[in-house]
Each structure stands twice: as structure tokens, then as C-alpha cells.
C-alpha positions in Angstrom: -42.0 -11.1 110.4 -40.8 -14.4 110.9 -41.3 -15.5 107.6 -39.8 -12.5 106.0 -36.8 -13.3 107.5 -36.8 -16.5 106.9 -37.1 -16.1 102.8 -34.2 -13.0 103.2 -31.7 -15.9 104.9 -32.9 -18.5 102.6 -32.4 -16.6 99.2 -29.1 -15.5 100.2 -27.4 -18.6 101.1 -28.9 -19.5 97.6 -27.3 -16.6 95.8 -24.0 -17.7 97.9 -24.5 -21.0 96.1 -25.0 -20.3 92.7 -21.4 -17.4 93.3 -19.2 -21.0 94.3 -20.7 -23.1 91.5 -20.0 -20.2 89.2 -16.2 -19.7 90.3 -15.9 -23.7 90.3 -17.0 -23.9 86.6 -15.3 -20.4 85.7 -12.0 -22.1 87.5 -12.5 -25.0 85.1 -12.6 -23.1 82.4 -9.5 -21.2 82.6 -7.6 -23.8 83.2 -9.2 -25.9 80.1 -8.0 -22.5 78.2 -4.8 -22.4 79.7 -4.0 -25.9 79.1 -5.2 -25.2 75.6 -2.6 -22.7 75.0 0.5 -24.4 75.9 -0.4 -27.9 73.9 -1.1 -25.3 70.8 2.4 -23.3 71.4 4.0 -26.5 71.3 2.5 -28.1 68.3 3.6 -24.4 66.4 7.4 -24.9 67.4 6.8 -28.3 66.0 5.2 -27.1 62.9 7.9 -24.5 62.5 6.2 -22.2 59.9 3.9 -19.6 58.8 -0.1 -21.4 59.2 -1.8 -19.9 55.6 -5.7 -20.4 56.8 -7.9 -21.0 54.2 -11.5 -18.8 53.4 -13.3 -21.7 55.0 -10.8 -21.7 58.4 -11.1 -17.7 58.9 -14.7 -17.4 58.6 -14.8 -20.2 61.3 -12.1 -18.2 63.3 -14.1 -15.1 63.1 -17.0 -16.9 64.5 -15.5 -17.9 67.4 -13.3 -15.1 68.1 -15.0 -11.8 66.9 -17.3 -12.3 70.1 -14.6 -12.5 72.3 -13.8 -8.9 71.4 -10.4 -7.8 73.2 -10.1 -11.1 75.3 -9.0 -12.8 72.4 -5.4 -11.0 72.6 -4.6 -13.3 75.3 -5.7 -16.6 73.3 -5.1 -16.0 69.7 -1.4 -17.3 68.4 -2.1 -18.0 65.3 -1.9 -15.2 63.8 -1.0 -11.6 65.6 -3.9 -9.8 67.1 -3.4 -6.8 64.5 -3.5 -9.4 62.0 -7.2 -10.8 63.4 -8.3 -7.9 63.4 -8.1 -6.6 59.7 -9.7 -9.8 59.2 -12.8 -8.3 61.0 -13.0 -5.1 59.2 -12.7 -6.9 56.0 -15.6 -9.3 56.4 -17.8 -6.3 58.0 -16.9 -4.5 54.6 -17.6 -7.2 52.7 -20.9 -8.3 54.4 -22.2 -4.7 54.1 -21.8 -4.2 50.7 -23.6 -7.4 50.0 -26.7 -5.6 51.7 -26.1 -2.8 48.9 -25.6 -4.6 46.3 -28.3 -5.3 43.8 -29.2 -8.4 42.8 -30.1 -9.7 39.1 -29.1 -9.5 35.6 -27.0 -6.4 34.9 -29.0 -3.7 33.3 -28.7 -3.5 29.4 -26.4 -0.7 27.8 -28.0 2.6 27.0 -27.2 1.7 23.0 -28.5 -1.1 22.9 -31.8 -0.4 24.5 -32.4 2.8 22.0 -31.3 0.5 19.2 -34.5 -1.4 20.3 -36.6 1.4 20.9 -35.7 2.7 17.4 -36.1 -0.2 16.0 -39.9 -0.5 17.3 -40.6 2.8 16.3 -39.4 3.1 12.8 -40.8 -0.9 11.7 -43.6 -2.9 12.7 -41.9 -5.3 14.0 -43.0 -7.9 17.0 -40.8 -9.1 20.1 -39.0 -11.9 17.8 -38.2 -9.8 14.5 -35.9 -7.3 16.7 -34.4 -10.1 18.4 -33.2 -11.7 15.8 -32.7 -8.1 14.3 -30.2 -7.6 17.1 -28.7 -11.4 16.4 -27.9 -10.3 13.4 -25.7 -7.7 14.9 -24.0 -9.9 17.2 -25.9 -8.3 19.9 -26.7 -11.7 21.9 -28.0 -10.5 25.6 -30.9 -9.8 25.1 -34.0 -12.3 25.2 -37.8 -12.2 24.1 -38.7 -11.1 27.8 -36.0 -7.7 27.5 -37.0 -6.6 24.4 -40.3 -6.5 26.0 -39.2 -5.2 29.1 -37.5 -2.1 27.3 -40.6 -1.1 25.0 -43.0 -1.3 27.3 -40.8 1.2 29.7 -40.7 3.2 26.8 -44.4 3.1 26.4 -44.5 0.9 23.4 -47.2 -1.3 22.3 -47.0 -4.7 21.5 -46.5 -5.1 17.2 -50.3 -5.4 16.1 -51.6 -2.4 18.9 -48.2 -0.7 17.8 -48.9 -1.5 13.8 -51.5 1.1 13.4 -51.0 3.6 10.7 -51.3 7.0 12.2 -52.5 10.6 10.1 -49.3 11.1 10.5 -47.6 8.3 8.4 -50.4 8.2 6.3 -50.0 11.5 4.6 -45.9 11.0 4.5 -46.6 8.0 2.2 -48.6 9.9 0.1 -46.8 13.5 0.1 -45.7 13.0 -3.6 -49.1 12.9 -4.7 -51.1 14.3 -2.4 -54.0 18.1 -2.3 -56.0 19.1 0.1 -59.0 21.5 -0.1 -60.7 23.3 2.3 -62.9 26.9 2.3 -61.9 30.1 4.1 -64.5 33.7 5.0 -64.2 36.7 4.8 -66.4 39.4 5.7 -66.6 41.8 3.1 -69.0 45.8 2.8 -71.5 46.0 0.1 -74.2 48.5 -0.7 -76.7 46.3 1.5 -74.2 46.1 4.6 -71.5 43.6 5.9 -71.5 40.0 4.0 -69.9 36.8 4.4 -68.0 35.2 1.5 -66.5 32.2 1.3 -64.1 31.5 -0.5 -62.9 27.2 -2.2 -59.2 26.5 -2.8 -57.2 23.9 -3.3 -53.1 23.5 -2.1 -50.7 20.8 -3.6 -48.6 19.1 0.0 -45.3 19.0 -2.1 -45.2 21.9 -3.9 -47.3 23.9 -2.0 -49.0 26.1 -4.9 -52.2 26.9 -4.4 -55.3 27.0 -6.3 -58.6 29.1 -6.0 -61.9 27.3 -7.2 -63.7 31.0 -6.7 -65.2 32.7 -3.6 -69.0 32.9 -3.3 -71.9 34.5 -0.6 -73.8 30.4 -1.5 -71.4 27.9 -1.4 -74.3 25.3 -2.0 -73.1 21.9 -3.9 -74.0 22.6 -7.1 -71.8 26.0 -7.1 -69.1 23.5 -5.8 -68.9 20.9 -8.0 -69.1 23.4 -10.8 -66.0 25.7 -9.9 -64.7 21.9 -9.2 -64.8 20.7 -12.3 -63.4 24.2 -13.5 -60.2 23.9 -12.1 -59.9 20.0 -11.9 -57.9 20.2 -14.9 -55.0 22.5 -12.9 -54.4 19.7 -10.5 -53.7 17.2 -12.5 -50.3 15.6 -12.2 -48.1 13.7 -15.0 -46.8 11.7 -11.6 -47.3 7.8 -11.2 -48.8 6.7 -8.4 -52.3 7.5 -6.8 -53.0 11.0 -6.0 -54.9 11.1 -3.0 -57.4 14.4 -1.8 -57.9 15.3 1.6 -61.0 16.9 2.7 -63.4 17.6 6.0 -66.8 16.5 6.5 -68.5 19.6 5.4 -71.8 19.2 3.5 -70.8 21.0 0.7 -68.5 18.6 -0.1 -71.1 16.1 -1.8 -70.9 12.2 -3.3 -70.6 13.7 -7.4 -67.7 16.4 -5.8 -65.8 13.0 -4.7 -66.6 11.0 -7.9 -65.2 13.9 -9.8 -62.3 13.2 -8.2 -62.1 9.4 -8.7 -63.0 9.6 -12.2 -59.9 12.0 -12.6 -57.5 9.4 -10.7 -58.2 10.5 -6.9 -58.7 8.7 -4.2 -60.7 10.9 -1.2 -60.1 11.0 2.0 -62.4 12.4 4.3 -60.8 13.3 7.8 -62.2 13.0 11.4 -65.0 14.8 12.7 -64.0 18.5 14.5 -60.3 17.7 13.8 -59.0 20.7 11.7 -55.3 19.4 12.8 -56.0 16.6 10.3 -55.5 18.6 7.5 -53.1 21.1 8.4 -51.4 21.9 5.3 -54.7 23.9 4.5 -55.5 25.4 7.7 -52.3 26.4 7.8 -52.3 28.6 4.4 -55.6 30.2 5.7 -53.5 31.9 8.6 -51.2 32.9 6.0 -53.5 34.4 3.7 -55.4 36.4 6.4 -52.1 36.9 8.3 -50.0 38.2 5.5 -53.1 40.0 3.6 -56.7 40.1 4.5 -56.6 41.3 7.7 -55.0 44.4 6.6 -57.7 45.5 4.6 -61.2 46.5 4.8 -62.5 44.7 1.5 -65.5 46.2 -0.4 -67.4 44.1 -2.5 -66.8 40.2 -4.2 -64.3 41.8 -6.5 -62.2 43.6 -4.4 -61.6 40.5 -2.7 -61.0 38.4 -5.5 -58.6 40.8 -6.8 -56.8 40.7 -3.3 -56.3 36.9 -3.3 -55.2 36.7 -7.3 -52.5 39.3 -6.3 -51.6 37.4 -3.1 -51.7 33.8 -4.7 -49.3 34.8 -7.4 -46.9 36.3 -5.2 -47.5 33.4 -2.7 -46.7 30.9 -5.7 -44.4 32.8 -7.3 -41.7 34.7 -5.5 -42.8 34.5 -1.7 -40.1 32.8 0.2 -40.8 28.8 1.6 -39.2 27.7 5.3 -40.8 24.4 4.0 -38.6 24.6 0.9 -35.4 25.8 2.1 -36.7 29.2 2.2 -37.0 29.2 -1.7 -39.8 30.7 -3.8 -42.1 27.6 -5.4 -40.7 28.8 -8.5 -37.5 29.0 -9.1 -36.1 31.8 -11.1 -32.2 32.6 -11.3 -30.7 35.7 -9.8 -27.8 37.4 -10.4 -25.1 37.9 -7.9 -24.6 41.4 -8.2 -26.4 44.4 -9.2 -29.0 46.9 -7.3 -30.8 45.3 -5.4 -34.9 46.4 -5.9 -38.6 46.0 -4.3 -41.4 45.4 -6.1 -44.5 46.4 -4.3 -48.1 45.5 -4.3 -51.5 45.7 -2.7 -50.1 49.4 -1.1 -46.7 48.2 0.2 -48.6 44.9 1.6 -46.6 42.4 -0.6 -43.1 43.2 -1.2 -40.3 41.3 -3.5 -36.7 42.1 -3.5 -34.5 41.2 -6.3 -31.3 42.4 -8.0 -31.8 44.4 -11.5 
């Protein structure tokens, strides 16, 4: 108990203590401050006009007075209180946008970057060629490091990954010159039931005439480099440049059915394994053939069916419409303006032609 007391007493006359050495020092400090503010009023009247502070002297004023928070009304005279602060909402403005604001280069215009990308995609140029593509154009902020920067956020390999011909440029090049061959079935009724036929044709990529080598129940090589050599002399073209055929992997297709080719001016070219899509010009006339005909008929017999496709493949190369070729027949025949307009029919109503009498 005694000692209880003893530590109460002894911590309060210790707290006592530190409360007068506080006001003594406190005192002090007012008085420090209020000398302060008569030896600046009077060096102001002496001065006897407006104080301009520089950048450097406000941030230093803000440091020392935006702590000070409303106390400094009774200190400041340099400048009003209002005055102080809008200084302080300024620099909090300022200082927060710098948070927000990005840092770095500013980003490259929109043109200019699909100038690049278009430039990368229509040539097989390397990092250095565009640049001083672009150089040439007076287009000077760009560097080695953004051109690669903008093709490879557009998903663009570097020139010799990027340099690769593709199917797809490959058979623009050759167009002008170009066939492509392929075989189609159709299921056909004869005395001895249901059989398969298949049927050899060739198409021409510019013009888009077709040709058919002959349909067959064994299309075995020999029967195909003999229909082959047939119509060979159809394709022919009085065009310069190589001519160039297109053709799958099957087996039918032998080493004499390419030489026949060669020896005639053709170069072959066999496409990828299970990738019909590589020669599309074909695959696509099959739909049409089937679309537009077969399917609408129950064929009886070989002849029946080659007497179908001759009367499709002379309208199809004749007077049938092309979206390919401005929606134009392959070829062209002149029609009047006026007069009755009239259908040919054939194949039942299957094929129809309309022109003016």
C-alpha cells in the first residue's frame, strides 16, 4: 500500500513537471513568433511593395505553412490568407495529376502505325527497310525498336518468319496462267443395280471454263492419262508465262500424267495432304455442278450422265451468269436493249437462260 502510494505521488509531481517545462518552452515560442511578426511588418513598410515569390520560395512556403493549417492566418503577411490558400489547392492539383499521368514516349498516331502494319503485310520487308520507308515520307519518330513494337502487337513476324509464301499468294501470282483438276462421283442405276462413276475435269482459274476429260466406273492410271492426253490440247494457252496445274495426291494421278504436263509447258503442283481448301477453285465447281444439276436427278446409266454434264458444262461456260466475273457469262455475247425478253430451257426446266429476242 505504501508503495502504491508512493509511485501515485511520485508520477504526478513528474507529470506536474513536464506541464511547466512545457508552458516555459511554449511561452518562448510565442514570443519568438511574436517578435517575428513585428520585425517582418516593419521590413514590408520599408520595402513598400507587392513581394512576387518565385516557384522555388512558394514550394518552400507551403512546406512550412500548409502544416500549420488555420494557425497560419495569424502569421502569414506576405501574402493574404485567401491568397495562400489557392496556392494549396493548386499544388494538391498538380501533385495529383502527376500520380495519373503516364510516363514515357507519347504513343504513335493511329496512321502512322497502320502505315507500318500495311507496309509489313503487303512487302517483305525487315525492321530497317520500313524505317527508312517511313524516312522517306518524312515520318521521323519512329525507331528500329517501334516498328518492332507495332508489328509484333499486331501479330507480325519478323521479315524472314514473315517472308513465307503462303497458298494464298502463290496461286495470285499465277492466276493468269493457272488449271486445276480434280474428279467428282456420282451414283448412277444400271441393269445390275446402283454404281459409282467418277467423273475427270479440268477448270481454267481465270476464265473459269471448264473441261471434262470423261467419267468412268475404273478410273485406274492408264484410263487417265489417256482421256489426259485427249483433251490436253484444249488447255493449251497462247499466254507467255508458265502455266502451272494444280492437283491432289490421289494415286491416280501418276509420274507420266505429270510429265504430260511438263512436256506441254506445265509446271505441277501437287497440294497438301487432306487439304481440299488447297484447291478450291475445283471443289468449288463440284458443289455447283451437283448443286445446280445432279442432285436433281435420278441418273440411269453412263450416258445419261454424260449427257447431263455436256448440257450443264455448256450452259455453265456459255451463258450461266459469274459473281467472280461481274456477274457475266464466260462468254460474252451482245444483247439488245429492247425486245421480248425469253427463257430458254433445258434438262426439264433445270437450266434456264433469259434473253431478249
Amino acid at each position: 500500500m505504501y508503495c502504491t502510494d508512493t509511485y501515485s505521488t511520485n508520477n504526478g509531481i513528474f507529470q506536474e513537471f513536464l506541464a511547466m517545462v512545457g508552458k516555459m518552452v511554449h511561452s518562448k515560442l510565442v514570443r519568438q513568433v511574436e517578435y517575428l511578426k513585428v520585425e517582418n511588418e516593419i521590413l514590408r513598410k520599408r520595402i513598400g511593395k507587392c513581394i512576387r515569390p518565385t516557384a522555388i520560395e512558394k514550394r518552400k512556403l507551403l512546406k512550412f505553412g500548409a502544416p500549420l493549417g488555420k494557425d497560419i492566418r495569424n502569421i502569414i503577411s506576405i501574402v493574404t490568407y485567401e491568397t495562400f490558400l489557392l496556392w494549396v489547392r493548386r499544388y494538391k492539383r498538380k501533385k495529383d495529376s502527376e500520380k495519373t499521368k503516364k510516363r514515357g514516349r507519347p504513343r504513335t498516331p493511329v496512321e502512322i502505325r497502320l502505315l507500318v502494319v500495311k507496309m509489313a503485310k503487303e512487302n517483305t520487308w525487315g525492321y530497317v527497310r520500313i524505317l527508312g520507308e517511313l524516312k522517306k515520307l518524312n515520318i521521323n519518330r519512329l525507331s528500329k525498336s517501334g516498328v518492332k513494337n507495332i508489328l509484333k502487337k499486331d501479330n507480325l513476324d519478323p521479315a524472314p518468319q514473315r517472308s513465307k509464301d503462303t497458298w494464298d499468294s502463290f496461286i495470285k501470282r499465277h492466276v493468269q496462267t493457272l488449271w486445276a483438276c480434280d474428279f467428282f462421283t456420282k451414283q448412277v442405276l444400271t441393269m445390275a443395280g446402283p454404281r459409282m462413276l467418277f467423273v475427270l475435269f479440268f477448270i481454267n482459274v481465270r476464265t473459269r471454263k471448264v473441261y471434262v476429260a470423261g467419267a468412268t466406273r475404273y478410273p485406274n492410271q492408264e484410263w487417265v492419262n489417256k482421256h489426259t492426253q485427249n483433251i490436253l490440247p484444249l488447255l493449251g494457252d497462247n499466254r507467255s508465262g508458265k502455266k502451272l496445274l494444280i492437283r491432289d495426291r490421289d494415286k491416280k494421278f501418276s509420274g507420266e500424267f505429270d510429265e504430260l504436263f511438263k512436256s506441254n509447258g506445265f509446271t505441277v503442283q501437287k497440294t497438301p495432304f487432306m487439304s481440299p481448301n488447297m484447291n478450291a477453285y475445283a471443289e468449288s465447281w463440284i458443289g455447283t455442278i451437283k448443286k445446280e444439276c445432279l442432285n436433281h436427278f435420278v441418273v440411269f446409266g453412263e450416258r445419261h450422265l454424260r449427257y447431263l454434264i455436256g448440257e450443264y458444262v455448256a450452259h455453265y461456260n456459255t451463258t450461266r451468269p459469274h459473281s467472280s466475273m461481274g456477274n457475266r457469262p464466260l462468254e460474252s455475247r451482245l444483247n439488245k436493249d429492247n425486245g421480248e425478253i425469253k427463257c430458254q430451257s433445258k434438262l426439264g426446266g433445270i437450266i434456264k437462260n433469259y434473253y431478249r429476242g
